[in-house]
N, CA, C and O atoms as a MOPAC input file, in Angstrom:
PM7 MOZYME 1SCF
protein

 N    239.48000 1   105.21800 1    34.28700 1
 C    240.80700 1   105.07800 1    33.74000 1
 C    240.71300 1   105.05800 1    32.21900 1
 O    239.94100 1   104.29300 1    31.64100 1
 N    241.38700 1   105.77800 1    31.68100 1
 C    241.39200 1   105.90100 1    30.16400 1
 C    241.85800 1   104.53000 1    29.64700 1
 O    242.71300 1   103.74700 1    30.06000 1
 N    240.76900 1   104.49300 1    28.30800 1
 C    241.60500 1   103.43500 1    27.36600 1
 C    242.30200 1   103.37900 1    26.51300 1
 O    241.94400 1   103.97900 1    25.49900 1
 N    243.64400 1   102.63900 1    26.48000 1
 C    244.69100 1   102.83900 1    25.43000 1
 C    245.10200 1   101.96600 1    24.84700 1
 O    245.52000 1   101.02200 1    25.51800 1
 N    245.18200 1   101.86600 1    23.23600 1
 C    245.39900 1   100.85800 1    22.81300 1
 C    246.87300 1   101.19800 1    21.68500 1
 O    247.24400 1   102.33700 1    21.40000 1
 N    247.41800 1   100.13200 1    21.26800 1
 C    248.55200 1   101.04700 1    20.17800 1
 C    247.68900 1   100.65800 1    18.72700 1
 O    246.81100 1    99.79600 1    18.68500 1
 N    248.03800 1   101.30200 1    17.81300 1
 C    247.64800 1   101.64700 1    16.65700 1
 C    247.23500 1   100.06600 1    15.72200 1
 O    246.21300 1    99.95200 1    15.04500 1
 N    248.54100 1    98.70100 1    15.93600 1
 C    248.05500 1    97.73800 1    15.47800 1
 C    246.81600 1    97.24700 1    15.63800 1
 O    246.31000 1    96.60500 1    14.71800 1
 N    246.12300 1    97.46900 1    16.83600 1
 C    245.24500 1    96.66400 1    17.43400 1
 C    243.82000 1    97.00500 1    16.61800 1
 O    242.83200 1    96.27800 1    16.72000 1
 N    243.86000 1    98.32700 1    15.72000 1
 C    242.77800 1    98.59600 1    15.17800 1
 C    242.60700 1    98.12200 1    13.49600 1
 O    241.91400 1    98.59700 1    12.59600 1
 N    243.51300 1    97.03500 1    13.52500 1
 C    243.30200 1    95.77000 1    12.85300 1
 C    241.91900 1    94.89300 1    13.36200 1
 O    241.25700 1    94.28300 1    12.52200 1
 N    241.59500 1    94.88400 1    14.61400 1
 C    240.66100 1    94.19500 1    15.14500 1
 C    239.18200 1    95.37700 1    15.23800 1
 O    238.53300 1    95.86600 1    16.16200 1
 N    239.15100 1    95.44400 1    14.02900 1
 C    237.39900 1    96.35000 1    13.70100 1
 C    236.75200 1    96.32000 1    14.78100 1
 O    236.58800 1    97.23300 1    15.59000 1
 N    236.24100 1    94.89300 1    14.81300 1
 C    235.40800 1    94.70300 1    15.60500 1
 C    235.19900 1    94.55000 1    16.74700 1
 O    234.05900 1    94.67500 1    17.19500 1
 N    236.38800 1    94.19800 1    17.61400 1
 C    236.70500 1    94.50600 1    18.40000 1
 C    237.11200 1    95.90100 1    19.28700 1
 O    236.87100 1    96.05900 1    20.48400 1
 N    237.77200 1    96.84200 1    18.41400 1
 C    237.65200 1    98.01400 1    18.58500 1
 C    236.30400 1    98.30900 1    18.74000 1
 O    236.03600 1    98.23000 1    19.93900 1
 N    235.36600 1    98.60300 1    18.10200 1
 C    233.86100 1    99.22300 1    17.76400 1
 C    233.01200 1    98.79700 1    18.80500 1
 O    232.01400 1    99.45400 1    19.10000 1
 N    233.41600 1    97.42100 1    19.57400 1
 C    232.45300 1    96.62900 1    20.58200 1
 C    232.97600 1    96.81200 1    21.99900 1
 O    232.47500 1    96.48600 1    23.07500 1
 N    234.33100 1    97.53600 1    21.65400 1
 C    235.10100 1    98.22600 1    23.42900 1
 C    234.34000 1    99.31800 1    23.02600 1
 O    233.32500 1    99.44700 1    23.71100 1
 N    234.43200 1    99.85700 1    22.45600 1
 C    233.91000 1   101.76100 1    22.22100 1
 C    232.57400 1   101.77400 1    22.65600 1
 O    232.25400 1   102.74800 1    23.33700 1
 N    231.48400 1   100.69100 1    22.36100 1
 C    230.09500 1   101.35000 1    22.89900 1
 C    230.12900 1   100.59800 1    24.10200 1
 O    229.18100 1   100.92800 1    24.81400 1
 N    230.98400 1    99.54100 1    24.72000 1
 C    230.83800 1    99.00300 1    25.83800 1
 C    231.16000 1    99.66800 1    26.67500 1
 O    230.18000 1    99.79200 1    27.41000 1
 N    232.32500 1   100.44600 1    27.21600 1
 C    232.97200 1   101.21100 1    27.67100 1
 C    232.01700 1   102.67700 1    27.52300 1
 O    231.79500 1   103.23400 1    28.59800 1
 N    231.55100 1   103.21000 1    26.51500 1
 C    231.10300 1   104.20300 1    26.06100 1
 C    232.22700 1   105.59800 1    27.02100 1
 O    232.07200 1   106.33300 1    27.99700 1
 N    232.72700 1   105.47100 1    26.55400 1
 C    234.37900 1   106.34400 1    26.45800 1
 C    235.20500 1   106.33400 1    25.69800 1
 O    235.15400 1   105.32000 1    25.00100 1
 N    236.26900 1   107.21600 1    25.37800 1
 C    237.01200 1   107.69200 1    24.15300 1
 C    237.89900 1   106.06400 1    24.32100 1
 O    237.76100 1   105.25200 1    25.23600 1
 N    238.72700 1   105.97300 1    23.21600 1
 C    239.88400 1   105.41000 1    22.80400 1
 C    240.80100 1   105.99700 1    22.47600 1
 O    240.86100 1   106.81300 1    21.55600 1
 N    241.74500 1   105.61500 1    23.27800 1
 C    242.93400 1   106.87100 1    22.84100 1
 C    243.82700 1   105.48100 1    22.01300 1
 O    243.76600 1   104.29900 1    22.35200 1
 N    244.66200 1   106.08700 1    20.81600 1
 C    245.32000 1   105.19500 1    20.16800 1
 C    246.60200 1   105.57100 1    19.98100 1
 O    246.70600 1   106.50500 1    19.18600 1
 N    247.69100 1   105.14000 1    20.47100 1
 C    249.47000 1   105.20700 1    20.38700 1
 C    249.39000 1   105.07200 1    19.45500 1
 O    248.36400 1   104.62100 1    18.94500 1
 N    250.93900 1   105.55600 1    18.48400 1
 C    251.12600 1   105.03700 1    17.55300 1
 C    253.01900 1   105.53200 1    17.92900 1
 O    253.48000 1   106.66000 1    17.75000 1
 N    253.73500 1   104.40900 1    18.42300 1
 C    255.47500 1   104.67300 1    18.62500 1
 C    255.06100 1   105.19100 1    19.90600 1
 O    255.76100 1   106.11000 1    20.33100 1
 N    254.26000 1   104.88700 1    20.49900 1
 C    254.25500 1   105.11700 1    21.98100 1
 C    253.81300 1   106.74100 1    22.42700 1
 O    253.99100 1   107.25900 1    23.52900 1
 N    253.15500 1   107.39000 1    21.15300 1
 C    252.72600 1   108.59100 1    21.19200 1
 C    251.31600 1   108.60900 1    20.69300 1
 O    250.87600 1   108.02600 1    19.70100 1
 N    250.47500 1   109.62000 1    21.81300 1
 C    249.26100 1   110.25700 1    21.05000 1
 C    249.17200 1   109.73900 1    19.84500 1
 O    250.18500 1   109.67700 1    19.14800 1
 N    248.07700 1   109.32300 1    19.43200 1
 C    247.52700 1   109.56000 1    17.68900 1
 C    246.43700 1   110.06600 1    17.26000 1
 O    246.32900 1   111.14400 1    16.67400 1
 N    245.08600 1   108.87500 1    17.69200 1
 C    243.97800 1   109.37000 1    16.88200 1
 C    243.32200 1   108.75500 1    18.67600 1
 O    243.88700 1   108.20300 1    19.62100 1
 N    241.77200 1   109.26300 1    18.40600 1
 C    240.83900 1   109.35200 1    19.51100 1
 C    239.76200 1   108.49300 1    19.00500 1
 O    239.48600 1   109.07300 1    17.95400 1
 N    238.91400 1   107.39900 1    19.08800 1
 C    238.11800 1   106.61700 1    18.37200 1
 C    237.22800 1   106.84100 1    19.62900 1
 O    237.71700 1   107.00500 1    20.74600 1
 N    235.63500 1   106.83700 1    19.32800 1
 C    234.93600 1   106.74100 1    19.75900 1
 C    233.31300 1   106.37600 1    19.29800 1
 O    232.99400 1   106.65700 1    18.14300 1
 N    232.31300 1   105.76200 1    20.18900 1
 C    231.00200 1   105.61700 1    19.59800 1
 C    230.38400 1   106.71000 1    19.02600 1
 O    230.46800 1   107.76800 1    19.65100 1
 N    229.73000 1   106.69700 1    17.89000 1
 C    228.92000 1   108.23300 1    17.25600 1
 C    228.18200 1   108.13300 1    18.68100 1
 O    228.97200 1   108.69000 1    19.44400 1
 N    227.25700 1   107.77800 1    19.30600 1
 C    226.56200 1   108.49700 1    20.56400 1
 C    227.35600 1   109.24900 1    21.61000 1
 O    226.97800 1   110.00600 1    22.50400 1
 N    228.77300 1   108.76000 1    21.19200 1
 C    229.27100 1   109.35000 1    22.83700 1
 C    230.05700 1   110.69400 1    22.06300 1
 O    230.47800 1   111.63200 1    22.73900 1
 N    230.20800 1   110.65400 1    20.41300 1
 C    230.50700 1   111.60600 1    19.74500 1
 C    229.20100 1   112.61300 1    20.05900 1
 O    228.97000 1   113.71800 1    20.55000 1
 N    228.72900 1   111.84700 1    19.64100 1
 C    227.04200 1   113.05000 1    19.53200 1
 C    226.63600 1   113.84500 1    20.89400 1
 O    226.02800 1   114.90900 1    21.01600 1
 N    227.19800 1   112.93800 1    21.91100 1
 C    226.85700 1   113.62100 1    23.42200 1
 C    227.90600 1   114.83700 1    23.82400 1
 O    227.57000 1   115.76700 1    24.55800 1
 N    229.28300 1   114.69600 1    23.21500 1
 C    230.19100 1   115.27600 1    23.25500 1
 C    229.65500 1   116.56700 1    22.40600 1
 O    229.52300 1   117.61100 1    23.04600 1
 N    229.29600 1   116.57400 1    20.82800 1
 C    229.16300 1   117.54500 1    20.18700 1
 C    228.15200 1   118.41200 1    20.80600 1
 O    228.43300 1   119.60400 1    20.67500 1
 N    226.83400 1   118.12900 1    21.57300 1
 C    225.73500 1   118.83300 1    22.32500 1
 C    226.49600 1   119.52000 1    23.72000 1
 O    226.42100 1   120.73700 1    23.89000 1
 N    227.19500 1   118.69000 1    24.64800 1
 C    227.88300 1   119.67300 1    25.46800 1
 C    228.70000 1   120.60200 1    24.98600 1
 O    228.83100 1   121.61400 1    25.67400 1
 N    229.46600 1   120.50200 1    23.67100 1
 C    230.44000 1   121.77900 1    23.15100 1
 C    229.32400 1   122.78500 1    22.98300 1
 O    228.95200 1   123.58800 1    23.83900 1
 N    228.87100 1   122.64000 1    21.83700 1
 C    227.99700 1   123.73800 1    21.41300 1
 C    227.40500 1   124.57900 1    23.26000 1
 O    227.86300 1   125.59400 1    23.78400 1
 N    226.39500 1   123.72900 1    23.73400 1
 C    225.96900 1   124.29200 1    24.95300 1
 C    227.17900 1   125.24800 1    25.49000 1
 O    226.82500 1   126.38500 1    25.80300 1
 N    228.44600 1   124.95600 1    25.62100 1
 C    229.33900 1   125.62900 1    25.97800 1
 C    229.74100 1   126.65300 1    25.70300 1
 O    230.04400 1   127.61100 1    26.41300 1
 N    229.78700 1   126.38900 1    23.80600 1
 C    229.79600 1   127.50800 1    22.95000 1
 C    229.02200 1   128.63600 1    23.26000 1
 O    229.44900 1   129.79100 1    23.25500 1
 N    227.70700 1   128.23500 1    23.56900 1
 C    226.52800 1   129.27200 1    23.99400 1
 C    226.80800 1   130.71400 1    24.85000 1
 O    226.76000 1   131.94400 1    24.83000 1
 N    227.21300 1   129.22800 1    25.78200 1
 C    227.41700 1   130.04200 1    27.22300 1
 C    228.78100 1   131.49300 1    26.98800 1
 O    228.78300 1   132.70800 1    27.18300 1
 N    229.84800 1   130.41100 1    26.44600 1
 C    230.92500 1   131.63600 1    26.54700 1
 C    230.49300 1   132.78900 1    25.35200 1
 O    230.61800 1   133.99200 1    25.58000 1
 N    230.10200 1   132.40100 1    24.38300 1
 C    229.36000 1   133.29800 1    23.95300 1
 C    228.42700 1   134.54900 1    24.54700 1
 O    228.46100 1   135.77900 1    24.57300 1
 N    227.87800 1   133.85000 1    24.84300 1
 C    227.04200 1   134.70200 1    26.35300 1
 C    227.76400 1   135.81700 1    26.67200 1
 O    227.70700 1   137.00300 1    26.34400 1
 N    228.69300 1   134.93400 1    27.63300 1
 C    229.45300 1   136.03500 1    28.34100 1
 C    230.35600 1   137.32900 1    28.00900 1
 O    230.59000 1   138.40900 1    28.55100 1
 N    230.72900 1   136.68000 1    26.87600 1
 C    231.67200 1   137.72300 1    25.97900 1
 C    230.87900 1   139.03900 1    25.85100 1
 O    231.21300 1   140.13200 1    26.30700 1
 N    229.45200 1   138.65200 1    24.94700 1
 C    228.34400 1   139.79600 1    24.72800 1
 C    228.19400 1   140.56000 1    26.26700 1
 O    228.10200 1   141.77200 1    26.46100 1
 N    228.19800 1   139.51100 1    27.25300 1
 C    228.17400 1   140.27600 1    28.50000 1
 C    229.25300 1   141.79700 1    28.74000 1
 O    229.07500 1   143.00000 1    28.93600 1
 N    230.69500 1   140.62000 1    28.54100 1
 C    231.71400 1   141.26700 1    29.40100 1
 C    232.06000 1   142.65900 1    28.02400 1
 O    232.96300 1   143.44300 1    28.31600 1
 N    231.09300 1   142.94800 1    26.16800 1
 C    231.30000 1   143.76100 1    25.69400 1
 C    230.44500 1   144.71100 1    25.74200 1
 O    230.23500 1   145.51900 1    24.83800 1
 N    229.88800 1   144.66300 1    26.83600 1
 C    228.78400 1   145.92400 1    26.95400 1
 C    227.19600 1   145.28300 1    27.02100 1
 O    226.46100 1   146.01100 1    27.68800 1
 N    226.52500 1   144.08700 1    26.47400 1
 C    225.48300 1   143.73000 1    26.40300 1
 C    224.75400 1   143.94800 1    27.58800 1
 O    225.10500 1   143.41500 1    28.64100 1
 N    223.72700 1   144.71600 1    27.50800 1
 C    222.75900 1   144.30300 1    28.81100 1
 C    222.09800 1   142.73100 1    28.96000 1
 O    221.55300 1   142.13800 1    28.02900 1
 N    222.23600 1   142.30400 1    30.06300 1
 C    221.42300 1   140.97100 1    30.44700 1
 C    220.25400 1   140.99100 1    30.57600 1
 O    219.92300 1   142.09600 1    31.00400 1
 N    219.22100 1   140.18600 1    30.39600 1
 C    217.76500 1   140.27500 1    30.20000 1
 C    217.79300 1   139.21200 1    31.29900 1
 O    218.62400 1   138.33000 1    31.51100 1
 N    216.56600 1   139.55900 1    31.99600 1
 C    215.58900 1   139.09900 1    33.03700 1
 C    215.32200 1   137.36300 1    32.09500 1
 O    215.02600 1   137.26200 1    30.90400 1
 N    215.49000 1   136.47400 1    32.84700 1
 C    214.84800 1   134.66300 1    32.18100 1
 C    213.18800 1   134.89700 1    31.82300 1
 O    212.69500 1   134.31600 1    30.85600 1
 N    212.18000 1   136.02000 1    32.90400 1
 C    210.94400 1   135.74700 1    33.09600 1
 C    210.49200 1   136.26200 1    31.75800 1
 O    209.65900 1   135.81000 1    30.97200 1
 N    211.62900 1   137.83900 1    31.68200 1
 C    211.06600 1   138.70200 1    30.61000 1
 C    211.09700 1   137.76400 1    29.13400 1
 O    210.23200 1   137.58400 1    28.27600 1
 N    212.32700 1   137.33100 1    29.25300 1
 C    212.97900 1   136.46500 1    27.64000 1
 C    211.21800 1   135.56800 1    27.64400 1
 O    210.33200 1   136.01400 1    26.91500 1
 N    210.98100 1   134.42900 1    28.47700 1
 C    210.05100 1   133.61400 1    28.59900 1
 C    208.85600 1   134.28000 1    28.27900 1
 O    208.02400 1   133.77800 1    27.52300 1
 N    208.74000 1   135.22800 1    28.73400 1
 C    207.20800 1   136.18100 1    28.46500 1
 C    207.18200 1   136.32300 1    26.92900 1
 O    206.44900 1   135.66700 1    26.18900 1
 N    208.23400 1   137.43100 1    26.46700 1
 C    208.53700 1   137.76000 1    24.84900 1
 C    208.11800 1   136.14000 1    24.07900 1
 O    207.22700 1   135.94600 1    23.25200 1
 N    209.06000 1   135.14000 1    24.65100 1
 C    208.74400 1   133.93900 1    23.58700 1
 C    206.63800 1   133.49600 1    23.41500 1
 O    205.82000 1   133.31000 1    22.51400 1
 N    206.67200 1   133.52300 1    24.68900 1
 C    205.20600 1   133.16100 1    24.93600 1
 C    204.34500 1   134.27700 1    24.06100 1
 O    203.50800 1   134.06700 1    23.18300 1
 N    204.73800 1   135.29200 1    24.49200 1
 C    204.09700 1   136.32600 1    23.54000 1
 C    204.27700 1   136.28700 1    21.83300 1
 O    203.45000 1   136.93300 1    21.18900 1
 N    205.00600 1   135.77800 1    21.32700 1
 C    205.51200 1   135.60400 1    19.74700 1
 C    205.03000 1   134.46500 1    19.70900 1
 O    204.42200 1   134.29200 1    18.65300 1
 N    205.01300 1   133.24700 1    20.64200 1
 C    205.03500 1   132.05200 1    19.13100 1
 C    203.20200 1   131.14400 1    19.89900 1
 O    202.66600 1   130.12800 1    19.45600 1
 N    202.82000 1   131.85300 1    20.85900 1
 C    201.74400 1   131.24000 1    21.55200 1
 C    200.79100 1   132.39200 1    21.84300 1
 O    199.68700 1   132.23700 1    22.36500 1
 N    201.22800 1   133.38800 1    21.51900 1
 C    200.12800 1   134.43400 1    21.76600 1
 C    199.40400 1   135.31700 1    23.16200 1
 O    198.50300 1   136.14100 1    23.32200 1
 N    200.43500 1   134.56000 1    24.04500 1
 C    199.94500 1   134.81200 1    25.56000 1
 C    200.78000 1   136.11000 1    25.99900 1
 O    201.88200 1   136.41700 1    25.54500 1
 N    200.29800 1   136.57600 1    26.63900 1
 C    200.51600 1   137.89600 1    27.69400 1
 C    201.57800 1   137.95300 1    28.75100 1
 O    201.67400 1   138.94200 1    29.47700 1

């Protein structure tokens, strides 16, 4: 269940900051009974920013896919790396 707090309450620093890594989930913050701002722990920021990007990757990926890119074999990609940065066959 999401947490919601209204906007006064982030008068209480510390309290805010000690729900955020306890919970380790967003804070959603009202302000007039509407959306405002999103508060959260930098780790659960930081975990968030590594799944975007990964995501980024992927649809990336696909785009190159769905514009003509040929797809490469995982074994071949793995071989090439092994072959460039370790020297193996």
């Amino acid at each position: 269940m999401p947490i919601i707090v209204p906007i006064k309450d982030l008068r209480n620093t510390t309290e805010i900051s000690n729900l955020a890594h306890k919970e380790n989930q967003p804070i959603f913050v009202t302000k007039n009974g509407y959306s405002d701002l999103v508060i959260m722990s930098s780790e659960l920021y930081d975990k968030f920013a590594r799944i975007n990007r990964i995501d980024q990757a992927i649809y990336e990926s696909e785009q190159e896919i769905t514009n003509g890119a040929e797809p490469v074999d995982a074994k071949t990609v793995f071989a090439e790396l092994d072959k460039k940065y370790f020297g193996k066959i």
